[in-house]
C-alpha positions, 0 to 999 in steps of 0.5 A: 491543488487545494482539491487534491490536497484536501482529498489525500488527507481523507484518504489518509485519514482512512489509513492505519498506523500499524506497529510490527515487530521484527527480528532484523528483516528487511523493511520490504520482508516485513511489508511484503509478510503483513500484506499477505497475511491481512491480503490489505493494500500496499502504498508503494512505489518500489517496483521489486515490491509492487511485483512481489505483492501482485503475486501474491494478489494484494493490491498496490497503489502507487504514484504515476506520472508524479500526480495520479494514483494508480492501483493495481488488483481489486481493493475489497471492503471489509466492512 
């Protein structure tokens, strides 16, 4: 447990806090427009979201089974 606690850390570590301003959309609108325009993957578990983001070819990561990660799409560096 200690091993996958230290590892999603690290893994958040990697992650950016990203401040959006919208004009009263719903959070999911405003996930699913910054998505598509940095095509960056997506953190979620909402199932309506996860499809929405699959058609437009942005990967998605979510929780399976209450302790694994699952990803869907091709996650591509941008170094």
């Amino acid at each position: 447990m200690r091993r996958m606690g230290a590892f999603a850390l690290k893994l958040a570590e990697k992650c950016k806090y990203v401040e959006v301003k919208s004009s009263r959309k719903a959070v999911d609108d405003v996930i699913f427009e910054v998505a598509d325009k940095w095509k960056m993957p997506v953190f979620t578990n909402d199932s309506q979201l996860r499809k929405r983001l699959r058609d437009i070819s942005v990967p998605v990561i979510y929780v399976r089974q209450k302790s694994r990660l699952e990803i869907e799409g091709m996650i591509q560096s941008h170094v």
